[in-house]
N, C-alpha and C positions, 0 to 999 in steps of 0.2 A: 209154495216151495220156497224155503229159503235158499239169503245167494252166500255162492262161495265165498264170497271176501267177509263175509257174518261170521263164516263157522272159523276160516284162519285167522280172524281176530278174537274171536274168542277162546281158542283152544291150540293155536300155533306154538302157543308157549311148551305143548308135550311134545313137539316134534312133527306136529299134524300140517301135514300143506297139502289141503285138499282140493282135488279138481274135480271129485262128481259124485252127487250122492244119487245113491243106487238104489235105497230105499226106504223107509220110514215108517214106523207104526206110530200108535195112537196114543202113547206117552212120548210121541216128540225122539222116541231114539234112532239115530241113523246109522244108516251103512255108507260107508265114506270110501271111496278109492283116493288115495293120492298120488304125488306127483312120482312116485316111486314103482307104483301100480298094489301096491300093498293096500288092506283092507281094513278099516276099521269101523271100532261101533259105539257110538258117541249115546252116554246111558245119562240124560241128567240128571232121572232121581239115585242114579249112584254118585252123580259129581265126576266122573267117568267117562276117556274116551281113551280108548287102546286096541293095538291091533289086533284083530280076529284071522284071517287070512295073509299068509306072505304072498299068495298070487288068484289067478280068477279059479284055478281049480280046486286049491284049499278053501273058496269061498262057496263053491260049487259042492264040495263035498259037505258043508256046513248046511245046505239044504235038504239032508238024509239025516241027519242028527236032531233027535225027538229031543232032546234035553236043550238042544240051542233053537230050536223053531218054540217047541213049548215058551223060553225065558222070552223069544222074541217077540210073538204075537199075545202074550200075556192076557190070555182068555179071560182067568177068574178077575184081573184088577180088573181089564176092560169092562168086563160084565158087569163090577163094582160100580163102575165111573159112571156107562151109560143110564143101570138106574139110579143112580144118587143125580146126576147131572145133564140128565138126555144127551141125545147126540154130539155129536162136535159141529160146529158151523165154520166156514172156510177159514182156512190157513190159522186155525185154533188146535190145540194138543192138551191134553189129559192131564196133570201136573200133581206133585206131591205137596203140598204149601211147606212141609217141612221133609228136605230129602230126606232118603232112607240112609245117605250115607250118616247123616248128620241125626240117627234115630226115628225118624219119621215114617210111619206103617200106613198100609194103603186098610185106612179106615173112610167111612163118610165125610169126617168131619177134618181129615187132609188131604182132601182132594180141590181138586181148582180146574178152571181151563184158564188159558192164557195163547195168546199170539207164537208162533213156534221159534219167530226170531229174540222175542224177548227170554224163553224158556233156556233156547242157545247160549244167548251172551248170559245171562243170570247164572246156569248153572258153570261154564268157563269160568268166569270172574271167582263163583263160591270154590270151585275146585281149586285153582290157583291162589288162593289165598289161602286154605286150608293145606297144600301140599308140603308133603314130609312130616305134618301133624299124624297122629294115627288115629282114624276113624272109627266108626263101630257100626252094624246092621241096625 
């Protein structure tokens, strides 16, 4: 699990002051409550973290939504990752070598694992450097 003072240094710069991550898949993205009680979803290979829910029942209601569970739990990259790279070993995450924001496709040969705290700060740092540039898929 990564600690909170990781993720508000690496992403406090969007307004993010996080006190408690709620949950996590296997490309490292989080679900973040912050100090507001508002929801967010911290995506690294988008370079991405913005609010999903203003409160726990809009984040509640985000659990019936096939289109947001589908992008969350990302079956087919997972599927991808595991046989190109076998499983994940502790406190390791699924990675893009070149985000998707930044052009990068979840093929074989851009895929990686990496530590979830270094995934964190990497992708913060590349987003914050890049912002107000305009990105592409």
């Amino acid at each position: 699990m990564i600690n909170i003072d990781e993720i508000n240094e690496a992403w406090g710069w969007v307004g993010l002051n996080a006190e408690e991550v709620l949950g996590e898949n296997a490309f490292g993205n989080l679900i973040i409550r912050d100090d507001e009680g508002r929801y967010w979803r911290l995506s690294p290979q988008d370079l991405c973290c913005e609010p999903v829910a203003e409160d726990r029942a809009a984040l509640d209601a985000l659990s019936y939504n096939q289109e947001f569970l589908n992008n969350w739990y990302m079956p087919e990259q997972v599927r991808l990752a595991e046989s190109t790279l076998g499983p994940l070993s502790a406190g390791r995450k699924y990675c893009l070598r070149i985000p998707s924001a930044l052009g990068g496709h979840y093929r074989r040969d851009n895929l990686a694992t990496v530590p979830l705290s270094e995934l964190i700060r990497f992708a913060g740092e590349g987003a914050q450097q890049f912002e107000g540039l305009p990105l592409w898929n």
